[in-house]
N, CA, C and O of each residue as an XYZ file, in Angstrom:
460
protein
N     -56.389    -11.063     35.261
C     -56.135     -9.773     35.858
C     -56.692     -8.675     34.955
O     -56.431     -8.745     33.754
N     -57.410     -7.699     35.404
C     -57.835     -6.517     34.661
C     -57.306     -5.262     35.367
O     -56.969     -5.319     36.550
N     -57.232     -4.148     34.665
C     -56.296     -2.736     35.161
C     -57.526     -1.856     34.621
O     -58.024     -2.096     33.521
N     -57.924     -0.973     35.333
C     -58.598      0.097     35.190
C     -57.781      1.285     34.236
O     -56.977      2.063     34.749
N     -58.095      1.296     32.862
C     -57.218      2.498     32.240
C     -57.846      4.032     31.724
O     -57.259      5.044     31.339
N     -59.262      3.732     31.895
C     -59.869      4.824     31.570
C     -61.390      4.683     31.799
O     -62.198      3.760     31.897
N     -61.397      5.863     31.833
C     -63.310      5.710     32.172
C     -63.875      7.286     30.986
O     -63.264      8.350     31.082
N     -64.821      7.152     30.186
C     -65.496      7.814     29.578
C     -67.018      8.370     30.111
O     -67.475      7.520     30.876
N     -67.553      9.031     30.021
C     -68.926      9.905     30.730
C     -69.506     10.269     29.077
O     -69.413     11.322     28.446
N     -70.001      9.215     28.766
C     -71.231      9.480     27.726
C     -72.602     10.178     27.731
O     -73.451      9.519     28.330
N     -73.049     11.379     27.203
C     -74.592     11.491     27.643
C     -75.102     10.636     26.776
O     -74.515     10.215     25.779
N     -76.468     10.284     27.207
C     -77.282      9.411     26.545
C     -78.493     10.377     26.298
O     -79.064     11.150     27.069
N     -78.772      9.987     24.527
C     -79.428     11.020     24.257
C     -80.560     10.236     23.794
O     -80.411      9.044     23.523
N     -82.124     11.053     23.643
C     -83.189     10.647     23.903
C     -83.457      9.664     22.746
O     -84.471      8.969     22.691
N     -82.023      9.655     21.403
C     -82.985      9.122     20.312
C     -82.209      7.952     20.747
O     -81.935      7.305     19.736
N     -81.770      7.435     21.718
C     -80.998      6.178     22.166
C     -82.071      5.437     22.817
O     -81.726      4.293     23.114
N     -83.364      5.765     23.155
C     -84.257      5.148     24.099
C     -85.134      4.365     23.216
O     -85.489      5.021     22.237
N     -85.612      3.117     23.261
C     -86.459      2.399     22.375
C     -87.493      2.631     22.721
O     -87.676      3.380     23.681
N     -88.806      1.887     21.839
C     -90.144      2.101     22.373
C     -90.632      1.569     23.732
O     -91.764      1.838     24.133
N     -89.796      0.832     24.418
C     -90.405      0.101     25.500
C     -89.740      1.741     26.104
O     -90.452      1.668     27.105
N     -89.197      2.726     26.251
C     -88.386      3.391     27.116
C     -86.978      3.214     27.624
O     -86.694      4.002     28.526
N     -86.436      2.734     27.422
C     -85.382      2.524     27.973
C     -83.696      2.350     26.520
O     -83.869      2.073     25.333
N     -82.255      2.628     27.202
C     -82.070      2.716     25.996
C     -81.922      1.095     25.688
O     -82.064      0.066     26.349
N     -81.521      1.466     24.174
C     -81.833     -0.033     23.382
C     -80.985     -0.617     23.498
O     -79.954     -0.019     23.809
N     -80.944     -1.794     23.353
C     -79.709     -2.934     23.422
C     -78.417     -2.495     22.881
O     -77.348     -2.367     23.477
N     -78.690     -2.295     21.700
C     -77.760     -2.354     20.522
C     -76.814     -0.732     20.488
O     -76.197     -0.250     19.538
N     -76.991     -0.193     21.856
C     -76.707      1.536     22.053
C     -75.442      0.855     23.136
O     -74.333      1.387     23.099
N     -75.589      0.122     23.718
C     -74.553     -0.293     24.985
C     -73.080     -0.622     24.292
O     -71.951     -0.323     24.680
N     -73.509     -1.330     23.153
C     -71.912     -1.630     22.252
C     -71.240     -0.503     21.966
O     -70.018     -0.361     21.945
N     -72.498      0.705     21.636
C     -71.762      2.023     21.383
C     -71.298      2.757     22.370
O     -70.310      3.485     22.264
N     -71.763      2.661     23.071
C     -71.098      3.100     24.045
C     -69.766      2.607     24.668
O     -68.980      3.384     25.208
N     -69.519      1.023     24.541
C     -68.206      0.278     24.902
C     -67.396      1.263     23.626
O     -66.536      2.129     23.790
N     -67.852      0.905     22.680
C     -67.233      1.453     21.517
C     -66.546      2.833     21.693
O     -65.384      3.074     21.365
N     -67.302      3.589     22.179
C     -66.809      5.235     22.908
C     -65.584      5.051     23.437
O     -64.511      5.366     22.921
N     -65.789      4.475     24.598
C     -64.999      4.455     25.721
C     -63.406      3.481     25.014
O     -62.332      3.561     25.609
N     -63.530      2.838     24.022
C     -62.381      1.954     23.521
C     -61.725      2.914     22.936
O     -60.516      3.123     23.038
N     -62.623      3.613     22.214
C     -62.073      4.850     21.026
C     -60.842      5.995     21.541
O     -59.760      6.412     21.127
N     -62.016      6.257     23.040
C     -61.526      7.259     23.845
C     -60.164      7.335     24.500
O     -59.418      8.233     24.888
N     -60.155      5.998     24.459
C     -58.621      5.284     25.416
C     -57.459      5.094     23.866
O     -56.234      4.991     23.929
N     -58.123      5.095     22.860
C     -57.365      4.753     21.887
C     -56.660      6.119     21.615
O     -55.498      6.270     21.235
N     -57.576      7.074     21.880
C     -57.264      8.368     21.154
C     -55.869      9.112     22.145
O     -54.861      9.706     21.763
N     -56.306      8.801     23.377
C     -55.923      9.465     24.592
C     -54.111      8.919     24.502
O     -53.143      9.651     24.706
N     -54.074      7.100     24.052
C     -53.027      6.869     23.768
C     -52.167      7.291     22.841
O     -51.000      6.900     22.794
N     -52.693      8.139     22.019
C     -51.955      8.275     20.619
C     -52.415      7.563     19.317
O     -52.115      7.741     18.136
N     -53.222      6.721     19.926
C     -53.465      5.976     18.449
C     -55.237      6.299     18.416
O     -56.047      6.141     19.330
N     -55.445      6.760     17.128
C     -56.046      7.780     16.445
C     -57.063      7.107     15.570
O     -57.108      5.878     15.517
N     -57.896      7.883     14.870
C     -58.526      7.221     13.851
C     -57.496      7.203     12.654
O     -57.319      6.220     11.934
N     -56.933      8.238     12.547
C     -56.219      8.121     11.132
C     -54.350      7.024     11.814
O     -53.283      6.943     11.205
N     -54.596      6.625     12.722
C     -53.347      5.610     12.824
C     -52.272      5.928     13.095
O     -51.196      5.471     12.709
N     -52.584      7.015     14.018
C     -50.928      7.649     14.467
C     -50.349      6.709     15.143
O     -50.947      6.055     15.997
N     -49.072      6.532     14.823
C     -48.471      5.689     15.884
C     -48.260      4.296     15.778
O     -47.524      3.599     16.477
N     -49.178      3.872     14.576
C     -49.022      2.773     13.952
C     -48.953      2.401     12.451
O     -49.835      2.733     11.659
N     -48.161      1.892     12.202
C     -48.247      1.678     10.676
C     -49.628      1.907      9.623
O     -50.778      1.603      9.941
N     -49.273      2.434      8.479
C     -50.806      3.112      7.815
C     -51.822      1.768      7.793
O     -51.371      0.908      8.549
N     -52.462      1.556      7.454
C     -53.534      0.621      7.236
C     -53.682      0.111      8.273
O     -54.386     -0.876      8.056
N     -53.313      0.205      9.902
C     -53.087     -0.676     10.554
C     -53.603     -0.562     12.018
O     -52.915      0.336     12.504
N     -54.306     -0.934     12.791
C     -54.933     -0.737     13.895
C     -55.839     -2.107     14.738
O     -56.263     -3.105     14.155
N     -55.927     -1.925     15.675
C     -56.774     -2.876     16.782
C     -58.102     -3.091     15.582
O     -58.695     -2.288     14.862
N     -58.191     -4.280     15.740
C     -59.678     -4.817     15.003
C     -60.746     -5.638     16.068
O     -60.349     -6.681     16.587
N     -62.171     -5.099     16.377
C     -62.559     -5.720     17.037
C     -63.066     -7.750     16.449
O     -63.898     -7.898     15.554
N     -62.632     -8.565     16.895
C     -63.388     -9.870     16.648
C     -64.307    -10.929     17.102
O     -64.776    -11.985     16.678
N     -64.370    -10.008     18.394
C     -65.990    -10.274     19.209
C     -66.013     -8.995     19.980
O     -65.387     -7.935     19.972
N     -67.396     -9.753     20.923
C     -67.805     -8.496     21.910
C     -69.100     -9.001     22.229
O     -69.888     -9.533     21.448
N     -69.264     -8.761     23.586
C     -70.541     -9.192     24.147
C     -71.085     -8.030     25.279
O     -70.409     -7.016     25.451
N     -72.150     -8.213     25.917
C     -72.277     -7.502     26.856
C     -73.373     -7.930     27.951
O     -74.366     -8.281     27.314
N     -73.567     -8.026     29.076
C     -74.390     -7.852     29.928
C     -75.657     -7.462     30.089
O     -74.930     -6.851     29.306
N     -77.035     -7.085     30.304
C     -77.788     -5.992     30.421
C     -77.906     -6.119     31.932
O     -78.404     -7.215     32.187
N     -77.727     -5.648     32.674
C     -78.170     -5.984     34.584
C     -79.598     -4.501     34.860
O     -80.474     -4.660     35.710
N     -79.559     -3.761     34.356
C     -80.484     -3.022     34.446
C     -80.548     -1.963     33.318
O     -79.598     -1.500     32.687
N     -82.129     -1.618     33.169
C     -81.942     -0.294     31.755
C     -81.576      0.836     32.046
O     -82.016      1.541     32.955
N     -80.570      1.130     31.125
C     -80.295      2.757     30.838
C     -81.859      3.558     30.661
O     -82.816      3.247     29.951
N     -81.642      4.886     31.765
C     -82.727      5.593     30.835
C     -82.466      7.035     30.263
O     -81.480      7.491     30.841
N     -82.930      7.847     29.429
C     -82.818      8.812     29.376
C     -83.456      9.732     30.225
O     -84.518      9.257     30.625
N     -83.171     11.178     30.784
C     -81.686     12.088     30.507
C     -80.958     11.328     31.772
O     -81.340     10.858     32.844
N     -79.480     11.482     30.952
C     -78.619     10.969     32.002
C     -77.263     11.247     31.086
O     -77.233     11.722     29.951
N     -76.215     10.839     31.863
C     -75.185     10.212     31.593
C     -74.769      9.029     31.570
O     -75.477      8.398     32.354
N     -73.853      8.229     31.010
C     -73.657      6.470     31.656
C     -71.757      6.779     31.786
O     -71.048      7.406     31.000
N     -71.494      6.299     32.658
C     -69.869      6.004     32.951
C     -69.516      4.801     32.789
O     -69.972      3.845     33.416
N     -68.231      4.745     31.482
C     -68.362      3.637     31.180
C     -66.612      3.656     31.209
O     -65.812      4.274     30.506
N     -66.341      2.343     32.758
C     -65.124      1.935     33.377
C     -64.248      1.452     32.251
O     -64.755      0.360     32.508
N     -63.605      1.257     31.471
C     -62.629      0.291     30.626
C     -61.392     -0.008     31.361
O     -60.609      0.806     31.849
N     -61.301     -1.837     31.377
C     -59.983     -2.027     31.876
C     -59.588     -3.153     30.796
O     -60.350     -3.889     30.168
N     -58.212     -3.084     30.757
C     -58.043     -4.312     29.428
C     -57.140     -5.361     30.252
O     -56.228     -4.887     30.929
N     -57.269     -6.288     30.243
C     -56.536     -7.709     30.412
C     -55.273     -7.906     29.902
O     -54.764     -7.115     29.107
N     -54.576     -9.187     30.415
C     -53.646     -9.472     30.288
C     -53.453     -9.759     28.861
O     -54.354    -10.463     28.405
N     -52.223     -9.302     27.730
C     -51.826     -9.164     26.671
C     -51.740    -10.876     26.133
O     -50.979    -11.591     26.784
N     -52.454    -11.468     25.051
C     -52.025    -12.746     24.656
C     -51.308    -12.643     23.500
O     -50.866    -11.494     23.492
N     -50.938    -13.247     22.478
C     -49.910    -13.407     21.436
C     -50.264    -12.218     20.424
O     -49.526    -11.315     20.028
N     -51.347    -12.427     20.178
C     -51.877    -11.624     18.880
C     -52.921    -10.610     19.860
O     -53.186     -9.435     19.610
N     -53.369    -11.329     20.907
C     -54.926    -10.251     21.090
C     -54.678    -10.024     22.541
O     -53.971    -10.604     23.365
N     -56.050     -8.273     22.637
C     -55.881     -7.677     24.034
C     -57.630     -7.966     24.466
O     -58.457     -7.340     23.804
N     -58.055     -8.766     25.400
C     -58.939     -8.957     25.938
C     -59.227     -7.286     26.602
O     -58.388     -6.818     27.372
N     -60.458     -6.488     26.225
C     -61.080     -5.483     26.879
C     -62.737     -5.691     28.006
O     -63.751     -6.265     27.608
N     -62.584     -5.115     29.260
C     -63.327     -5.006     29.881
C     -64.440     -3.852     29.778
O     -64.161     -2.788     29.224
N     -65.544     -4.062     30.256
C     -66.291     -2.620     30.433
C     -67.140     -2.539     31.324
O     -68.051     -3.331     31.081
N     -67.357     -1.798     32.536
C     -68.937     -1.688     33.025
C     -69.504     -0.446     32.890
O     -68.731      0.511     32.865
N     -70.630     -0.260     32.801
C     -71.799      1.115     32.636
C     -72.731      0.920     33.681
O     -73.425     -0.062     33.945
N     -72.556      2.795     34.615
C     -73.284      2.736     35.330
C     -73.984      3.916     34.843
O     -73.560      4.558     33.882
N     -75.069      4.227     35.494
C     -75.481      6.073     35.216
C     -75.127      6.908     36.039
O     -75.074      6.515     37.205
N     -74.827      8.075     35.801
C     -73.543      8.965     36.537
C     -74.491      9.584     37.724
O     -73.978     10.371     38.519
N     -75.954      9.208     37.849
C     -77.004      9.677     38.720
C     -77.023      8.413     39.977
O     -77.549      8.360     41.089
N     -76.104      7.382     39.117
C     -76.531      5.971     40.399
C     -74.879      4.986     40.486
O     -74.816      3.757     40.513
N     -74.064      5.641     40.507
C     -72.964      5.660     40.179
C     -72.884      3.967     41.074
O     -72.403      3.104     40.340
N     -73.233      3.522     42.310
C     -73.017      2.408     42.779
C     -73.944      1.174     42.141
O     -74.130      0.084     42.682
N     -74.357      1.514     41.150
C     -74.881      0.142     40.578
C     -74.258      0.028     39.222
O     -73.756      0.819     38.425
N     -74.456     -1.102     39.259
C     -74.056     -1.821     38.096
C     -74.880     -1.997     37.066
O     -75.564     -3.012     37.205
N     -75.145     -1.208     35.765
C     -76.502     -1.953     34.796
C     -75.758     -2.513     33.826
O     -76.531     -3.214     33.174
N     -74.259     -2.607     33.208
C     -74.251     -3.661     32.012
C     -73.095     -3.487     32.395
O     -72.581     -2.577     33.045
N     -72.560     -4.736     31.805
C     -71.155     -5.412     31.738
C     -70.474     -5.960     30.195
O     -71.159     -6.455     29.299
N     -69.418     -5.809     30.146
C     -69.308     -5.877     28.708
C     -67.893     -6.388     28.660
O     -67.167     -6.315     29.652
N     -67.385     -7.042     27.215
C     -66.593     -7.341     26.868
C     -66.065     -8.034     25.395
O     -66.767     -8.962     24.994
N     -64.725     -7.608     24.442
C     -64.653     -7.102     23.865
C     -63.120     -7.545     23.390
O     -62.344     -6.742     23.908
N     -62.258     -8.719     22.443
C     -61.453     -9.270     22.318
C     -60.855     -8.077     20.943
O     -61.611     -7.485     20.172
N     -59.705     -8.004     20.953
C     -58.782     -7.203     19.222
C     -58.266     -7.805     19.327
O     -58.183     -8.474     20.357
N     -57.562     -7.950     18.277
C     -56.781     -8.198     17.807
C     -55.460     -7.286     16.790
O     -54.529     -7.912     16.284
């Protein structure tokens, strides 16, 4: 089961685009990354750890992602986050990214285990 808890609207900026044109692989994690942050922040829990004991916070210990089509620049990308059902220690996170110009397609899919 996954729950839709937040959605983030990233612009994508031109130094995100590789030489082939399009953005680069390794820009899509950052962007999951945004959108995790964003939901983190929105909850209360912070970079500096409000809300949770000092030293102490969600650690990512994988993460993968999709590519289904390229990001390009200028744009935006909307990036859905829903998190999964709670296991002992860890919260399975979802993600998809679309561009806020083509909102019914799908270009990457992502996902993203803490602990």
């Amino acid at each position: 089961m996954r729950k839709l808890v937040h959605t983030e609207i990233i612009p994508i900026r031109w130094g995100d685009m590789d030489a082939i044109g399009h953005v680069n692989n390794t820009l899509y994690f950052r962007y999951m990354e945004q959108a995790r942050v964003g939901f983190y922040e929105r909850m209360g829990l912070n970079e500096h750890g409000r809300a949770l004991p000092p030293d102490c916070g969600p650690v990512v210990i994988n993460s993968s992602c999709t590519f289904l089509r390229p990001l390009k620049y200028p744009g935006d990308v909307e990036v859905r986050f829903s998190i999964g059902e709670p296991g002992r220690s860890s919260l399975v996170t979802f993600y998809e990214m679309r561009p806020t110009q083509d909102p019914g397609q799908l270009y990457a899919e992502g996902q993203a285990k803490a602990c």
